[in-house]
MIVEX-888867 format. One record per residue (C-alpha): residue number from 1; residue in one letter; x, y, z. Coordinates in Angstrom, 3 decimals, m for minus. Layout:
+-----+-----+----------+----------+----------+
!   n ! res !     east !    north !       up !
+-----+-----+----------+----------+----------+
! NUM !   A !        X !        Y !        Z !
...
+-----+-----+----------+----------+----------+
//
This chain:
+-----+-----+----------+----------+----------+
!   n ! res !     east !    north !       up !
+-----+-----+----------+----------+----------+
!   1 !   X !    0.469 !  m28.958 !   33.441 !
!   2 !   X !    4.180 !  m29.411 !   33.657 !
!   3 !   X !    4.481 !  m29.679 !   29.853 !
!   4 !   X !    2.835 !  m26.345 !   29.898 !
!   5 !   X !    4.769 !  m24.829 !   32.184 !
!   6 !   X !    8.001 !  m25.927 !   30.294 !
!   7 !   X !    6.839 !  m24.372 !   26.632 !
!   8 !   X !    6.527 !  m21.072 !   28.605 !
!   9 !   X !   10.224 !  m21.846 !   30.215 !
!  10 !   X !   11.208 !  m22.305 !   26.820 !
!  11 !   X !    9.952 !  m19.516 !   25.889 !
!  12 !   X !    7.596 !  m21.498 !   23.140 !
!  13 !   X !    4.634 !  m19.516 !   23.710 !
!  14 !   X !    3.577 !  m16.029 !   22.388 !
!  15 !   X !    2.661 !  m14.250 !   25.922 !
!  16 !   X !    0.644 !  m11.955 !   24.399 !
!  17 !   X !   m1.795 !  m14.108 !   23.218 !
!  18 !   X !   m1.886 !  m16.755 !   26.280 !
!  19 !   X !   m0.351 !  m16.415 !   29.518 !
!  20 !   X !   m0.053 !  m19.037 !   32.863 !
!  21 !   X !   m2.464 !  m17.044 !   35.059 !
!  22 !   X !   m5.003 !  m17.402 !   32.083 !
!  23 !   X !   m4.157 !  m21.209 !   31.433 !
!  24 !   X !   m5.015 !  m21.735 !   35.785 !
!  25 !   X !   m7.775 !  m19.616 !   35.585 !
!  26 !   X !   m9.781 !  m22.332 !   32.688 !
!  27 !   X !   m8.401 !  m25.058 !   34.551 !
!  28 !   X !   m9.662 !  m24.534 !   37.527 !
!  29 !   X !  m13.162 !  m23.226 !   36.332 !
!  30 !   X !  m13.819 !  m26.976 !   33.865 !
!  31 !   X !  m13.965 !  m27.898 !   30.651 !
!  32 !   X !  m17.394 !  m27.226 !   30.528 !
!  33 !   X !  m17.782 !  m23.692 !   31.740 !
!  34 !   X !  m14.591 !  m22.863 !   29.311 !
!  35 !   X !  m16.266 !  m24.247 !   26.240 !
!  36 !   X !  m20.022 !  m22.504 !   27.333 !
!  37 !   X !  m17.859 !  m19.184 !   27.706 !
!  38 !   X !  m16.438 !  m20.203 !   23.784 !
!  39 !   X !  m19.429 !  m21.139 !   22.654 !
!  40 !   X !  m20.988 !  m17.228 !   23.237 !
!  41 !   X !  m18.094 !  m15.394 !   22.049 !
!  42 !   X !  m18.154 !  m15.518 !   18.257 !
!  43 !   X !  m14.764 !  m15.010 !   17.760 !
!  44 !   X !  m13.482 !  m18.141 !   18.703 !
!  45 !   X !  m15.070 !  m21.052 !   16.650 !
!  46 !   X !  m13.363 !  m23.885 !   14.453 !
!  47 !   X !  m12.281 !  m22.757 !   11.246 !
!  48 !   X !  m13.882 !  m24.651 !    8.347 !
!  49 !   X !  m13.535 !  m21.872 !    5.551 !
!  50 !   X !   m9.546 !  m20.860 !    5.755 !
!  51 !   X !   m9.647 !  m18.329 !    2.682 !
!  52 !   X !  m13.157 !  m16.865 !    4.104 !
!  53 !   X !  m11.194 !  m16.127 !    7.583 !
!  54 !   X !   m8.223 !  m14.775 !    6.209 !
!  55 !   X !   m9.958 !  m12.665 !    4.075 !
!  56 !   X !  m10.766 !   m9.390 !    6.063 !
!  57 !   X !   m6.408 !   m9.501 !    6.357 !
!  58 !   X !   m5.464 !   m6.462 !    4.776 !
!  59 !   X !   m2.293 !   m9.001 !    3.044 !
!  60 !   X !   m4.563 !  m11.009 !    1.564 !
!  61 !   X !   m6.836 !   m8.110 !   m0.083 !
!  62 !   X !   m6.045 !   m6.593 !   m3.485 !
!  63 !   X !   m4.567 !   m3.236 !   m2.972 !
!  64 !   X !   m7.294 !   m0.617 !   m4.227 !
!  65 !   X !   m7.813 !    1.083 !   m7.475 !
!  66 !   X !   m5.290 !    3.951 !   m7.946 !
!  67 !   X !   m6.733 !    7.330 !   m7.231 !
!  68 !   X !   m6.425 !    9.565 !  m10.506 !
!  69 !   X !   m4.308 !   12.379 !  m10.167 !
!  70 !   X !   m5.823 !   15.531 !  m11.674 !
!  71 !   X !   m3.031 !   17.880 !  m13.337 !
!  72 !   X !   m2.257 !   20.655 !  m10.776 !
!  73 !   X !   m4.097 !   24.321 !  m11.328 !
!  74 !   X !   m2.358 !   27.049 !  m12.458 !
!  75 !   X !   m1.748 !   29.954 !   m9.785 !
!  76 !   X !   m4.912 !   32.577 !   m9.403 !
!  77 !   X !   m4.706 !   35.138 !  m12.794 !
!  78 !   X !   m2.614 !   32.740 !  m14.632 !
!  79 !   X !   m4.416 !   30.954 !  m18.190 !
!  80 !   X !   m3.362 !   27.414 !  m18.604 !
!  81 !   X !   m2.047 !   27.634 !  m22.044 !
!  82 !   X !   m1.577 !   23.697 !  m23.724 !
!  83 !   X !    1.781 !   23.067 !  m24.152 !
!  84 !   X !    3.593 !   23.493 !  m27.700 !
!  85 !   X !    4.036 !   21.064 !  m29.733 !
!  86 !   X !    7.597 !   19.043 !  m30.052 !
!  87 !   X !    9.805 !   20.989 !  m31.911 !
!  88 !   X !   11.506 !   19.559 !  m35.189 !
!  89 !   X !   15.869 !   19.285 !  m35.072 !
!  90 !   X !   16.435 !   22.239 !  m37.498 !
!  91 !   X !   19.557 !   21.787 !  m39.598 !
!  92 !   X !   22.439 !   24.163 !  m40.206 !
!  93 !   X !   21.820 !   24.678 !  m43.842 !
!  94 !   X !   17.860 !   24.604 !  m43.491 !
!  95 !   X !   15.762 !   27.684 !  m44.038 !
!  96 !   X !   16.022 !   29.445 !  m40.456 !
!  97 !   X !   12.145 !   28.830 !  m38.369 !
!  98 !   X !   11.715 !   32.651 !  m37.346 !
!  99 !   X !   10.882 !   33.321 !  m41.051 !
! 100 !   X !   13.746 !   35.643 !  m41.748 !
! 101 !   X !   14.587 !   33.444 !  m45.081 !
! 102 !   X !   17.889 !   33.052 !  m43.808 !
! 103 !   X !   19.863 !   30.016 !  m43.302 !
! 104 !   X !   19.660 !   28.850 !  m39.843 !
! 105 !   X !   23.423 !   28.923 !  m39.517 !
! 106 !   X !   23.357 !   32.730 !  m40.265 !
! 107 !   X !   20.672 !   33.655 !  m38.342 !
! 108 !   X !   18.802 !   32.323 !  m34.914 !
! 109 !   X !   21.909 !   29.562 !  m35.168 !
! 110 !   X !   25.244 !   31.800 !  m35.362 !
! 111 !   X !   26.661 !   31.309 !  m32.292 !
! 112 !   X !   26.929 !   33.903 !  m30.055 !
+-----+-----+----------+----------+----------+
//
């Protein structure tokens, strides 16, 4: 016991998991009440499977499949219209895309 009492001095031992009152307590009751009272509660037994115990840890499970994200709705009255396709560079001496048979740097391109 005065080993005991000196980890707790030294502040060696997690309180919150096993305190001094607790440590009397299964003293005083015996060894073999204590191990009858460990024997019926099945969550303390010897660990002979270390990766099946630490399995239910949520650190030690894969993180879950990634929800798909559907594309957001359009507002009420609105048509989802697909999006146009990528537009080609025009150049300054090509024919002009509105169809005016201009040159683009005469037309939709003169700066303004």
């Amino acid at each position: 016991m005065p080993e005991i009492r000196q980890a707790f001095a030294d502040d060696l031992i997690d309180e919150g998991f096993i305190d001094l009152p607790w440590i009397k307590q299964n003293l005083k009751e015996g060894r073999k009440k204590v191990l009858a009272q460990l024997r019926a509660d099945g969550h303390y037994h010897y660990v002979e499977d270390t990766v099946r115990e630490l399995e239910w840890w949520a650190c030690f499970r894969p993180p879950p499949p990634p929800v798909p994200q559907r594309p957001p709705s359009p507002a009420p009255g609105v048509t989802a219209r697909p999006a146009p396709p990528p537009q080609k560079k025009v150049g300054r001496n090509e024919p002009c895309p509105c169809g005016s048979g201009r040159k683009y740097k005469h037309c939709c391109g003169k700066p303004g």
